[in-house]
Structure formats: structure tokens, C-alpha cells
N, C-alpha and C positions, 0 to 999 in steps of 0.2 A: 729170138726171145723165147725162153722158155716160160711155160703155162703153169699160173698158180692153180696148187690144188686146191680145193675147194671143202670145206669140213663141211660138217651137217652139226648143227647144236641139237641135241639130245634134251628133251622134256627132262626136267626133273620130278619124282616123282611126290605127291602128296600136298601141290601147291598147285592154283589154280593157274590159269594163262593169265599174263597180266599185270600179276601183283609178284611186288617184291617182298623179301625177307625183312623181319624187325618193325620197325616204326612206321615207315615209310608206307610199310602193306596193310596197315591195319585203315578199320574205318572209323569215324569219330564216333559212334557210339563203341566200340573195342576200344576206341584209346580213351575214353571216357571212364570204363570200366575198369582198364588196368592202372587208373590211376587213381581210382576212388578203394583199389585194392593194395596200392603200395600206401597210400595215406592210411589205410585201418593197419597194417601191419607195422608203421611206421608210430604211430601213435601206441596200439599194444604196447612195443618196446619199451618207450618212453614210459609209460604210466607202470610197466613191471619196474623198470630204472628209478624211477622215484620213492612207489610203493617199498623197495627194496634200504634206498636211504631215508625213508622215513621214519624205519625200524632199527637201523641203526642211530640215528641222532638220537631216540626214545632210548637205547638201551643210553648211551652214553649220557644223556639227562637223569638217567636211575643211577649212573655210576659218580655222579656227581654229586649227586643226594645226598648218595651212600656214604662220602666223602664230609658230607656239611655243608658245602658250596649254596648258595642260593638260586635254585632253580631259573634257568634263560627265561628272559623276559619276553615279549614281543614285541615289534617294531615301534618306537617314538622315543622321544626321550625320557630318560629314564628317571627314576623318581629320586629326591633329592633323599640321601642316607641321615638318620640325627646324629650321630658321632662326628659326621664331616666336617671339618672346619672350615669355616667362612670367613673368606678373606674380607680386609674392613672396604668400605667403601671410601676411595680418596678421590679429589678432584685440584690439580695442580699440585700434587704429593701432599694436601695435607687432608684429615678425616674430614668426612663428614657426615653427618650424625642418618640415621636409617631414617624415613618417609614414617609418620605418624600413622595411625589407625585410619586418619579419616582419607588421607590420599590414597592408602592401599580401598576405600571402600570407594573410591570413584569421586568422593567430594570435593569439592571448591578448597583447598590448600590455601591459610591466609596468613603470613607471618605477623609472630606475635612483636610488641613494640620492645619489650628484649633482645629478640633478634636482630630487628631493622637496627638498634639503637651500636651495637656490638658489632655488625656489619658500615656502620656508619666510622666508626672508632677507626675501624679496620682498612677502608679507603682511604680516610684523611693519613693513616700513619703511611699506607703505599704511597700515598700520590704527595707526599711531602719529600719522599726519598730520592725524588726523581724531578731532576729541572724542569723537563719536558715535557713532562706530566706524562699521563698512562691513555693507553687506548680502552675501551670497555672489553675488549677481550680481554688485553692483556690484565685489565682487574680482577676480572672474572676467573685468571687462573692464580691470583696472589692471595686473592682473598675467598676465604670456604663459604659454602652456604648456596642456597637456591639463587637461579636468575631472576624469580619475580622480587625477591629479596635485597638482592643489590640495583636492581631499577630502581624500588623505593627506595632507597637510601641515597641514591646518586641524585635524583627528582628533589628528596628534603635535603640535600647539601646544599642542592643549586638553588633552593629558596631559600634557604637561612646566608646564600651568599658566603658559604666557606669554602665553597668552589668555584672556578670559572672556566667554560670552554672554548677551545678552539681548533677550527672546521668544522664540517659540515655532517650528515648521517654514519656513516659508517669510518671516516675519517674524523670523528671528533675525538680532539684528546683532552683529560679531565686534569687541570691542574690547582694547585693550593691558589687559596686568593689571599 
């Protein structure tokens, strides 16, 4: 059998005995430090990167100006234009008329006996059209007007007795008497 030679490893120079090369050789206050050194560097970057499109977007907000355009607004939504046109408000495709002064200020909405009366006209002509008679939904999409609006009127049908139902809560159907 012939005799393996034998090498000698050779110190490298400029590194202690011991510790290895990169990550591994460092101690946690070194690696502590190198990284509290790539985060400052890492953030410079960024804040030049931004700093840098910040001056762009400004220039291009001047060039819009300069244009006529109405200056970028900031985040929410955005405010309603007065030339826009508004579309009408319908409920079962047909109009229905805008929330009075006093609903938009938060107050008790109370239909006047015009309404109720006109609402009233308005179910007797649906629910004669139909053998079956109608569900409160399905009145609700035939005939226009608020829901506390046709509850009264459905409440004064059924006591004047010019209507009759049948079933029960959400299964009742309203028919001519």
C-alpha cells in the first residue's frame, strides 16, 4: 500500500484563528451594525427616489395648469361638478320624486294625505290587475313612492275593507275585495 502524503494547511493571513469568512464570522454586535448600516443606506435611497418623483409629479401638476385642467385633488371622493347631470331617481322604472328638505335635515318624514291618497288609487289599480293578488314587494316595485307611504295606505285599504289578504308575514298577498 502506498503512503498518503500529507499536506500542511497554511494560515491565512489577516483573519483570526477560528472565525470564518462573511456572516458566519461576524459577532452579533458586527452583525447588528451591518445592518443597522444597509437600513440607513437602504432608506437614503428610497427617500432620494421619492424626493426625486415628488418633483416630477409638481412639475407635471404646473403643466396641467398651464393646460387649464383642474388641479389633482387628494384622496376621497370627489366633489360633485354643477354642470353634471343627474340622473333621475326611479324605483321599479318609474320616477320618484327627490327627499324633501326636512329628510335631508334628519327629521321624522311624514306623508302628506295627497300622497297616501294617490298611493292608495295606485294599489287598488295593481292589485285589481291581477287574480292573485300581489306580494308587498311586488307592490312596492309597481307602485312609486316611499315604503312608509304604501304601509299606510295598504293599513287604510284593509280598514275601509277594499282589500283582503292571504297568508301570513312575509307570504301575504293583497288582493281586491
Amino acid at each position: 500500500m502506498a503512503k498518503r502524503k500529507r499536506t500542511v494547511r497554511r494560515k491565512k493571513a489577516g483573519r483570526k484563528p477560528g472565525r470564518r469568512p462573511g456572516l458566519a464570522g461576524m459577532t452579533i454586535a458586527q452583525l447588528e451594525a451591518a445592518i443597522a448600516q444597509r437600513k440607513a443606506a437602504v432608506a437614503g435611497e428610497l427617500q432620494a427616489k421619492r424626493n426625486a418623483l415628488v418633483k416630477q409629479l409638481a412639475a407635471l401638476d404646473e403643466e396641467i395648469a398651464a393646460l387649464g385642467a383642474a388641479p389633482r385633488r387628494g384622496p376621497g371622493r370627489p366633489k360633485k361638478t354643477a354642470g353634471a347631470p343627474v340622473a333621475p331617481r326611479t324605483r321599479g322604472g318609474m320616477k320618484v320624486a327627490k327627499a324633501p328638505a326636512a329628510a335631508k335635515a334628519g327629521k321624522r318624514m311624514r306623508s302628506s294625505p295627497a300622497q297616501i291618497a294617490r298611493t292608495e288609487k295606485a294599489v287598488l289599480a295593481a292589485v285589481k290587475g291581477k287574480s292573485g293578488g300581489l306580494l308587498k314587494i311586488e307592490l312596492s316595485k309597481t307602485v312609486p313612492g316611499r315604503p312608509q307611504t304604501l304601509n299606510t295606505a295598504l293599513k287604510k285599504l284593509l280598514e275601509s275593507k277594499k282589500l283582503k289578504t292571504k297568508g301570513v308575514t312575509r307570504n301575504t298577498r293583497y288582493l281586491a275585495a
